[in-house]
C-alpha positions as CSV (number, residue, x, y, z in Angstrom):
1,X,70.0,95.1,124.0
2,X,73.0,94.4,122.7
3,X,73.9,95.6,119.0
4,X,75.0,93.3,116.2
5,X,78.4,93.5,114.9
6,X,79.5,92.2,111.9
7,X,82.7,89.4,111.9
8,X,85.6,91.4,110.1
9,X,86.6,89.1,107.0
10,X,90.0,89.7,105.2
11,X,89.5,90.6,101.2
12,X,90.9,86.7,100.5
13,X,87.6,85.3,102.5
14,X,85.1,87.5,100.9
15,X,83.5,86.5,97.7
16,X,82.7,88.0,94.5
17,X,79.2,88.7,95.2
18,X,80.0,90.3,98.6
19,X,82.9,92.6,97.6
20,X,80.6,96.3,97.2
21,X,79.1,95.6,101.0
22,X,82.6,94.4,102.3
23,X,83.7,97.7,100.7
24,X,81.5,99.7,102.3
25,X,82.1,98.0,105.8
26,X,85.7,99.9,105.7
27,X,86.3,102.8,107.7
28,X,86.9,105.9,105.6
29,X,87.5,108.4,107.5
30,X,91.1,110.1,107.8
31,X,91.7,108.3,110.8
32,X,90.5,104.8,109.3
33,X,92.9,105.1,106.3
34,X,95.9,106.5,108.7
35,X,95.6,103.0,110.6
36,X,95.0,101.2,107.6
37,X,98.6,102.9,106.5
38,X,99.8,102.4,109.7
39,X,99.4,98.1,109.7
40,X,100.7,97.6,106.4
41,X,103.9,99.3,107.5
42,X,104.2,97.2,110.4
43,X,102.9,94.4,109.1
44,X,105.9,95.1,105.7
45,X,108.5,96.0,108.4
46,X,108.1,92.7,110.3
47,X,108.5,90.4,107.7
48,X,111.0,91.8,105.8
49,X,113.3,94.6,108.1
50,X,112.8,93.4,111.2
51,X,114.6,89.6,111.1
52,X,117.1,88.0,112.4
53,X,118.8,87.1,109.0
54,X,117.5,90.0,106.5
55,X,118.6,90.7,103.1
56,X,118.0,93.0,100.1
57,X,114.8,92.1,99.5
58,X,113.0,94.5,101.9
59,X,114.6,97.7,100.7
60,X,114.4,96.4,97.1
61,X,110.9,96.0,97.1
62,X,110.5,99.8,98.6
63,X,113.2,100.6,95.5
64,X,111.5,98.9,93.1
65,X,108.1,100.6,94.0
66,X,109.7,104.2,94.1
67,X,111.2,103.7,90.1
68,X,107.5,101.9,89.1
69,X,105.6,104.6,90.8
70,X,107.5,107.6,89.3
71,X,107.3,105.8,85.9
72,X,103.9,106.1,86.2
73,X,103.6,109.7,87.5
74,X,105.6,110.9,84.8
75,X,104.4,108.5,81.5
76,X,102.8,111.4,80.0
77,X,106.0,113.3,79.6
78,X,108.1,109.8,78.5
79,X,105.5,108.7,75.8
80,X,105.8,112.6,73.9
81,X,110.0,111.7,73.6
82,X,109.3,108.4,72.5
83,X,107.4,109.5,69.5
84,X,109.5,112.6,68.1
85,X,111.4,111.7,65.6
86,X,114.9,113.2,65.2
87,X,116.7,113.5,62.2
C-alpha cells in the first residue's frame, strides 16, 4: 500500500493557522539544513551573480549583510561607549 505524502508548500502558500505543522514538516537534521543552505546560495547566485548584465547589487547585498550582522554581534560592546560620558 502506498504511503501518503504530503504536497510540499512554500512559507508564502501556508497560512497562519498552519505555520507550527508546516514547521515541523522541515527536515532538521544536519543534512536538511546543509541543503536548505545549499539552495538559497544557488538560488542568491543565479539571480544576482550569475547574469548576463550584473551589477553591484549582488555583492552589496552580501556587504551590506556582513556590516548588519557584525553590528549585531557586537551591540553589547557599542551600547557601553555610547553611554560613558567623557569630560
Amino acid at each position: 500500500m502506498a504511503s501518503v505524502v504530503p504536497v510540499e508548500k512554500k512559507l508564502m502558500d501556508v497560512k497562519l493557522g498552519e505555520l507550527p505543522s508546516w514547521i515541523l514538516m522541515r527536515d532538521f537534521t544536519p543534512k536538511g539544513i546543509a541543503g536548505a543552505f545549499q539552495r538559497g546560495y544557488y538560488r542568491y547566485y543565479n539571480k544576482y551573480i550569475n547574469v548576463k548584465r550584473g551589477g553591484v547589487a549582488g555583492i552589496s547585498m552580501v556587504l551590506a549583510a556582513y556590516v548588519l550582522f557584525n553590528y549585531c554581534r557586537c551591540y553589547k560592546e557599542l551600547k557601553h561607549e555610547r553611554l560613558r560620558k567623557y569630560h
